[in-house]
Residue frames relative to the residue before (quaternion, step in Angstrom):
aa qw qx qy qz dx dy dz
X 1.0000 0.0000 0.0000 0.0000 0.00 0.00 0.00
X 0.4512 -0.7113 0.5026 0.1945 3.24 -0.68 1.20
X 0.2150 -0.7064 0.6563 0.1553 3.86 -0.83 0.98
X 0.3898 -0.6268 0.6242 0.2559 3.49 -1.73 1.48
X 0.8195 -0.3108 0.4359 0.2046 2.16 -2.41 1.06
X 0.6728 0.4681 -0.2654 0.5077 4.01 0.14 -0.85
X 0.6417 0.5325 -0.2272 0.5031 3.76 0.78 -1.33
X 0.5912 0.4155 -0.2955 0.6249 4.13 0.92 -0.81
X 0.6337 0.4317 -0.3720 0.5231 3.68 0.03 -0.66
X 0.7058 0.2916 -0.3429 0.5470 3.85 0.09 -0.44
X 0.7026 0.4850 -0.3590 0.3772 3.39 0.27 -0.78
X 0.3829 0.7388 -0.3096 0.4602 3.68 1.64 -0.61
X 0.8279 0.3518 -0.0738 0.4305 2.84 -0.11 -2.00
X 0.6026 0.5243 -0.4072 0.4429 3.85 0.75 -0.99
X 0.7398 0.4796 -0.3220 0.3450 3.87 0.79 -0.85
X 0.7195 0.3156 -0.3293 0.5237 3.39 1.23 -0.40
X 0.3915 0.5435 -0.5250 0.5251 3.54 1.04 0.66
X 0.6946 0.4853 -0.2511 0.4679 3.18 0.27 -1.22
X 0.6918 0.3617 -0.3397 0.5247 4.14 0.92 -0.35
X 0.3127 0.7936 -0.3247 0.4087 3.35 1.33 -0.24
X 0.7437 0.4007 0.0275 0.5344 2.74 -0.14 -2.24
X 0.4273 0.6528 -0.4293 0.4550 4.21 0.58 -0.52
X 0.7572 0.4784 -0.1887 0.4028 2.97 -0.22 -2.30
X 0.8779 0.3562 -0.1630 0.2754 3.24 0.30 -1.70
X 0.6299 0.5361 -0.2718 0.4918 3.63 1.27 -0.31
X 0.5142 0.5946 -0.2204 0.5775 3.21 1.62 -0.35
X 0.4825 0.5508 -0.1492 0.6645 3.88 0.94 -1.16
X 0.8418 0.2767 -0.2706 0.3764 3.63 -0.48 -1.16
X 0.6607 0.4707 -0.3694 0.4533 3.86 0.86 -1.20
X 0.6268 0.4559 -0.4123 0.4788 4.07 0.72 -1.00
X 0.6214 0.5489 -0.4066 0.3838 4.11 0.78 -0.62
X 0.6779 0.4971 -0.1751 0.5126 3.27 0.66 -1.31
X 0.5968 0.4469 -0.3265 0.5810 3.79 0.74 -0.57
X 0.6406 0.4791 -0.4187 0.4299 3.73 0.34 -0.74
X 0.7785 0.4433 -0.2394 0.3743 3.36 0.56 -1.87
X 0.5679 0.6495 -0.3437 0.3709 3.59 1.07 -0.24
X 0.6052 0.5088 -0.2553 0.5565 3.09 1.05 -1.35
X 0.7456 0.2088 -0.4340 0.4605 3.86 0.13 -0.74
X 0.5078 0.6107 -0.5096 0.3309 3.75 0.13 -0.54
X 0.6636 0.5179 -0.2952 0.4519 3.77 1.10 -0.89
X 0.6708 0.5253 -0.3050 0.4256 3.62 1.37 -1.08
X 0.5554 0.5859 -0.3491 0.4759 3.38 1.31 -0.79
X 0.7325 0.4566 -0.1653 0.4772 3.54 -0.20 -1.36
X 0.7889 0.3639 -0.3859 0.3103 3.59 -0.18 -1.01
X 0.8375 0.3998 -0.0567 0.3681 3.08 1.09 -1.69
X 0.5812 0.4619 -0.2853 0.6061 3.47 1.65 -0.61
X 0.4186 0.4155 -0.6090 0.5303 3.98 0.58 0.78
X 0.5762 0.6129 -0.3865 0.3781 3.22 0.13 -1.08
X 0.7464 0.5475 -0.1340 0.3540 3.01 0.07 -1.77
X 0.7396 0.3919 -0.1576 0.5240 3.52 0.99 -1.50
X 0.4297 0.5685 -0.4055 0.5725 3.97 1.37 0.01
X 0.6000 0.6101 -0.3121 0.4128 3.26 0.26 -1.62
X 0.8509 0.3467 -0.0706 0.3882 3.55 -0.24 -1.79
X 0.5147 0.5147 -0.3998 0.5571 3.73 1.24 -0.75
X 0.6815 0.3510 -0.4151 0.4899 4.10 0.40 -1.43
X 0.6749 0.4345 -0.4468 0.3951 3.69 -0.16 -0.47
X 0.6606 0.3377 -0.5249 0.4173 3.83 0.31 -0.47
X 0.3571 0.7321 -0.5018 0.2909 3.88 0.86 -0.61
X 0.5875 0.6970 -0.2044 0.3566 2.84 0.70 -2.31
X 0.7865 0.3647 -0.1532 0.4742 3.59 0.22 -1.76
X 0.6776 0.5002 -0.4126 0.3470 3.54 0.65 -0.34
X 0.7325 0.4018 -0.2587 0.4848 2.81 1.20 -1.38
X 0.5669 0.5531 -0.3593 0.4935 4.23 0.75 0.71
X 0.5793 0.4443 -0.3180 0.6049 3.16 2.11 0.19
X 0.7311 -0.4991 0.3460 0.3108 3.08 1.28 -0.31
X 0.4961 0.5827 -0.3052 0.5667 3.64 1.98 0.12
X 0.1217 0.7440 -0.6545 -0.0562 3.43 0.27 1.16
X 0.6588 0.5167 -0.4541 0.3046 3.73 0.40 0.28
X 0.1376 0.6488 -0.5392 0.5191 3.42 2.01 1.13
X 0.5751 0.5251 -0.5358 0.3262 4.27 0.26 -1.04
X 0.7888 0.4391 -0.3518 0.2473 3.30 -0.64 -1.15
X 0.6699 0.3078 -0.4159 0.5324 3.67 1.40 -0.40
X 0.4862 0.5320 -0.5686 0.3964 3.91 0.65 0.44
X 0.6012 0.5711 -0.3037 0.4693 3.48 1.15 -0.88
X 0.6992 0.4619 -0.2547 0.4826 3.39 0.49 -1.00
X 0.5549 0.5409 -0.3158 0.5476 4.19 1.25 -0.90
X 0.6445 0.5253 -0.3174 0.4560 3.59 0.37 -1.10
X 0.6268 0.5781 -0.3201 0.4129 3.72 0.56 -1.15
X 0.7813 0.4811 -0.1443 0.3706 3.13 0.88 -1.40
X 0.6210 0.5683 -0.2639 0.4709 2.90 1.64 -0.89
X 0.4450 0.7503 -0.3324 0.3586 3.67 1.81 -0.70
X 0.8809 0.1749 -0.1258 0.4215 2.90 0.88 -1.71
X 0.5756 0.5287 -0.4803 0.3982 3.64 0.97 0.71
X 0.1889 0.7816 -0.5593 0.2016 3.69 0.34 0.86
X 0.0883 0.8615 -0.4685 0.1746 3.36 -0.39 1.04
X 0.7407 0.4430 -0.1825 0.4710 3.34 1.61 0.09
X 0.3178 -0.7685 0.2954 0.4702 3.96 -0.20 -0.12
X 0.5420 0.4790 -0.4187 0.5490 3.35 -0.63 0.89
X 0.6395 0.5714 -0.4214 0.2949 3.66 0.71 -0.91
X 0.5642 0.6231 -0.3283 0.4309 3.75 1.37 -0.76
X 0.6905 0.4399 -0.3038 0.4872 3.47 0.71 -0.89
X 0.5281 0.7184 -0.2963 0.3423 3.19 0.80 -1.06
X 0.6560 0.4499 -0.1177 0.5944 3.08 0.51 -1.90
X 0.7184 0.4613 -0.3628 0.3735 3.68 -0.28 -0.93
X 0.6778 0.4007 -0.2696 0.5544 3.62 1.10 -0.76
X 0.6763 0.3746 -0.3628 0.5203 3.70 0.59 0.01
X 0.4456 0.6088 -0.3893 0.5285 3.70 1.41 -0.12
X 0.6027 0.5580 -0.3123 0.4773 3.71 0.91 -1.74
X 0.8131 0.3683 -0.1444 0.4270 3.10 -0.34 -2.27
X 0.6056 0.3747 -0.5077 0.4849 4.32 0.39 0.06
X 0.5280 0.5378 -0.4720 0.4573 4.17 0.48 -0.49
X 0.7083 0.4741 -0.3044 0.4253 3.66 0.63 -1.37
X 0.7242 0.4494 -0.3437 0.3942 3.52 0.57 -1.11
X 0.5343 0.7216 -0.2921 0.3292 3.24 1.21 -0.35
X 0.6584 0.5520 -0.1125 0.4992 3.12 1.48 -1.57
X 0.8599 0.1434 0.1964 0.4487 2.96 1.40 -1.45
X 0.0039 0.9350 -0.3348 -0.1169 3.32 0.83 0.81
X 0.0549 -0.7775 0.6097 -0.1439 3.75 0.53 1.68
X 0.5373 -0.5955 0.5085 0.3132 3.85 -1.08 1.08
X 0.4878 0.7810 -0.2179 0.3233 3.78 1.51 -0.81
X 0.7068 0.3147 -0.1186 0.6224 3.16 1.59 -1.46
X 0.4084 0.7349 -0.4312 0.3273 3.31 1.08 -0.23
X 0.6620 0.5360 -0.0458 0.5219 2.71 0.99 -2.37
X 0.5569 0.5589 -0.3974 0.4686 4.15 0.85 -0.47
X 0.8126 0.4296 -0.0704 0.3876 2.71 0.35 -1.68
X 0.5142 0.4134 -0.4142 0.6269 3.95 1.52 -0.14
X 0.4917 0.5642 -0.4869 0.4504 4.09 0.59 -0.80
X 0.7474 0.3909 -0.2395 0.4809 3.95 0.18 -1.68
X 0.7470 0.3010 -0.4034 0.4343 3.83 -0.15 -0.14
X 0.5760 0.5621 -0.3484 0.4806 3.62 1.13 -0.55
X 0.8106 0.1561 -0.3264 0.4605 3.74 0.99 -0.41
X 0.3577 0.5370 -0.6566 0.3905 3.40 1.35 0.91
X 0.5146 0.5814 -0.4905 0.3959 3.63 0.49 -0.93
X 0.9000 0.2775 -0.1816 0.2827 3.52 -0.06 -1.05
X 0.3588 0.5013 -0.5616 0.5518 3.74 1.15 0.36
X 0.8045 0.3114 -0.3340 0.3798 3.76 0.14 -0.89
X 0.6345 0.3507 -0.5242 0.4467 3.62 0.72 -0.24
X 0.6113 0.5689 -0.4477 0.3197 3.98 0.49 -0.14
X 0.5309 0.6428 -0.2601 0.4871 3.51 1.96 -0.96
X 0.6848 0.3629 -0.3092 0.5511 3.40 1.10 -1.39
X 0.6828 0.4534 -0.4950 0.2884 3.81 0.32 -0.32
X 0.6491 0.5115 -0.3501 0.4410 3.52 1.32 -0.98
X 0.5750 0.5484 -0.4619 0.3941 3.85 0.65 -0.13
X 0.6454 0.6226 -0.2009 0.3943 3.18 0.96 -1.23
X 0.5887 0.6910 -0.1537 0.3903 2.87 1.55 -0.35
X 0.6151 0.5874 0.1157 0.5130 2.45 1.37 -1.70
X 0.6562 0.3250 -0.2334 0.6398 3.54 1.13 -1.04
X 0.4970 0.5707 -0.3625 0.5440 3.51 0.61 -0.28
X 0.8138 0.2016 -0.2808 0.4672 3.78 0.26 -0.44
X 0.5241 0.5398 -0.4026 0.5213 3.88 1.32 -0.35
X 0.6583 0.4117 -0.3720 0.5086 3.83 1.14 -0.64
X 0.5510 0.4797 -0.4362 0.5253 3.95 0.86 -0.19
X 0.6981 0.4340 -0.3582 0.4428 3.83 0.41 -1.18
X 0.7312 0.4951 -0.3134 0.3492 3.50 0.62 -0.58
X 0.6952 0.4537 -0.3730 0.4144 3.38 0.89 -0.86
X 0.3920 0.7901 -0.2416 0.4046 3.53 1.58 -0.31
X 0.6421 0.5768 -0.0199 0.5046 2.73 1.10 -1.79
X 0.7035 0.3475 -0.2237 0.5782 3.33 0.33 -1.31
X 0.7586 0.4155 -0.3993 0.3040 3.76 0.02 -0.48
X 0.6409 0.4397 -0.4357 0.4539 3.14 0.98 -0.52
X 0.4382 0.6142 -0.4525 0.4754 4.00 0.84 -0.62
X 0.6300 0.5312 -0.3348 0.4570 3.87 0.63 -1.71
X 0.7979 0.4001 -0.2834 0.3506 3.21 -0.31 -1.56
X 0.5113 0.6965 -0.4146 0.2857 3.49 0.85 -1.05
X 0.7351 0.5768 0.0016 0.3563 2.87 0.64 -2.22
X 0.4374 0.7178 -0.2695 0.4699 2.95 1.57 -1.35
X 0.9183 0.2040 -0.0526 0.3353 3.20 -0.12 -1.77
X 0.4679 0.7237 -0.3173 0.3958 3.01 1.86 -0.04
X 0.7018 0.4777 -0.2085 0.4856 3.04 1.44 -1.06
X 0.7806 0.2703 -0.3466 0.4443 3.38 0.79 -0.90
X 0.4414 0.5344 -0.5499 0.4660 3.67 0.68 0.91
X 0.7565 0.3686 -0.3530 0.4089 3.44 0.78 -0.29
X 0.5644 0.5489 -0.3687 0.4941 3.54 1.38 -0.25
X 0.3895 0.7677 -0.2513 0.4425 3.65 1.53 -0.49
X 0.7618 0.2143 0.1330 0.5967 3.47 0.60 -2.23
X 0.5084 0.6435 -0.4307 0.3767 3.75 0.93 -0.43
X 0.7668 0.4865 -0.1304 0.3979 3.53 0.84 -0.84
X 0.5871 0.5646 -0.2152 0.5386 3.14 1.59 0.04
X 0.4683 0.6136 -0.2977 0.5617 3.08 1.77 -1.28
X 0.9136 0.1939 -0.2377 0.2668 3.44 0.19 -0.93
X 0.4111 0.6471 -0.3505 0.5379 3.35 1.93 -0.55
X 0.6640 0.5087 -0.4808 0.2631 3.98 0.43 -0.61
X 0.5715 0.6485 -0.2079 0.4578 3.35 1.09 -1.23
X 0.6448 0.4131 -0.3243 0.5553 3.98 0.78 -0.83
X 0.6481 0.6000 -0.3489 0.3135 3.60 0.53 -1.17
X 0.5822 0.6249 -0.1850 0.4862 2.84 1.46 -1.22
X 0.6626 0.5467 -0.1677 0.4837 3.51 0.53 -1.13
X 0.6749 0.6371 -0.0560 0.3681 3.40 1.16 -1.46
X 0.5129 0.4694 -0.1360 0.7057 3.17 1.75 -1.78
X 0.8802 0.2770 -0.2875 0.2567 3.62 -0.34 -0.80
X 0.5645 0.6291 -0.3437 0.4091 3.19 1.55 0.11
X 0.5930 0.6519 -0.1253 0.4558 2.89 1.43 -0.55
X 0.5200 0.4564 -0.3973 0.6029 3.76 1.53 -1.23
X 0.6448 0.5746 -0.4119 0.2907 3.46 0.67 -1.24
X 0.7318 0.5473 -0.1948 0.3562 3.39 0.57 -0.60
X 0.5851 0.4726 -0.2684 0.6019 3.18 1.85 -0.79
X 0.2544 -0.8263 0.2934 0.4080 3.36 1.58 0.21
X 0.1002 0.6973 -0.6788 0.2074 3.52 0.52 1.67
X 0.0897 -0.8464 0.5189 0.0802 3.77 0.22 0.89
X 0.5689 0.4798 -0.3634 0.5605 3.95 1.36 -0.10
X 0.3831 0.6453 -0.5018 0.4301 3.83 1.15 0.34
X 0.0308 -0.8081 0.5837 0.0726 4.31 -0.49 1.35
X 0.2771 -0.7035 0.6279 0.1845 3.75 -0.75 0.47
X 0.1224 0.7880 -0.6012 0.0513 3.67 -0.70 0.93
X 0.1527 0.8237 -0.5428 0.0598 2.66 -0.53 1.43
């Protein structure tokens, strides 16, 4: 069954819509997948980080002599409780949980020094966490742009092969029409047009 002229034209257009729409839905899921992943490096690990650096200025105040600096270490620590997000960070914390009770009881430069040791290696599980993501996004942003190009190019040539042969698709059918209008005129009246 022959397919109308009008019917190809839509069908045309629906395929390079239809590469269109590829590219772009393709593009959007690898974006959104990127921007997640860093949104997660930010937030999990740079709380941390900003806990981390707030308990340690405490530290200095209270070594000047601001012992009403405690209650916002106390209050930092809490927070820092519930943002664990790495391995090791639990233990961590728990031992900087320990060694702040002691210093409390007992204020010995010793626990000080503990208790600067624990937030210094919370600091660094998360800056190693934020360096290994970063990594990581770094290689999902290599796999993707990959991705997308080869999808591109595909399409690419998909399309300009079809813009190539598209025009023929429809020019064949007129020619026809064209040729037989014409015998007609030379009055070849046994001249059939099938289109």
């Amino acid at each position: 069954m022959a397919i109308k002229l009008k019917t190809k034209i839509a069908l045309g257009g629906f395929f390079l819509f239809v590469l269109l729409l590829l590219v772009g839905v393709v593009s959007y899921y690898y974006f959104n997948r990127i921007t997640a992943g860093s949104k997660n490096i930010l937030t999990d690990n740079y709380e941390t980080l900003a806990f981390a650096n707030d308990m340690l200025r405490v530290l200095d105040d209270t070594t000047a002599g601001n012992d009403s600096a405690l209650d916002l270490f106390e209050h930092t620590l809490r927070l820092q409780e519930e943002n664990i997000t790495e391995s090791g960070e639990k233990e961590m914390t728990a031992s900087l949980r320990n060694h702040y009770r002691a210093f409390l009881q007992n204020r010995h430069d010793s626990l000080e020094l503990a208790i600067r040791k624990d937030i210094n290696a919370i600091m660094q599980v998360n800056l190693d966490a934020i360096d290994k993501k970063n990594q990581l996004t770094n290689k999902a942003v290599e796999n993707a742009k990959t991705i997308i190009a080869v999808i591109l190019t595909v399409c690419l040539l998909l399309g300009f092969s079809f813009l190539l042969n598209f025009p023929s698709l429809v020019a064949s059918p007129i020619a026809k029409l064209t040729e037989g209008i014409k015998a007609i005129a030379n009055k070849n009246y046994g001249q059939r047009v099938q289109l």
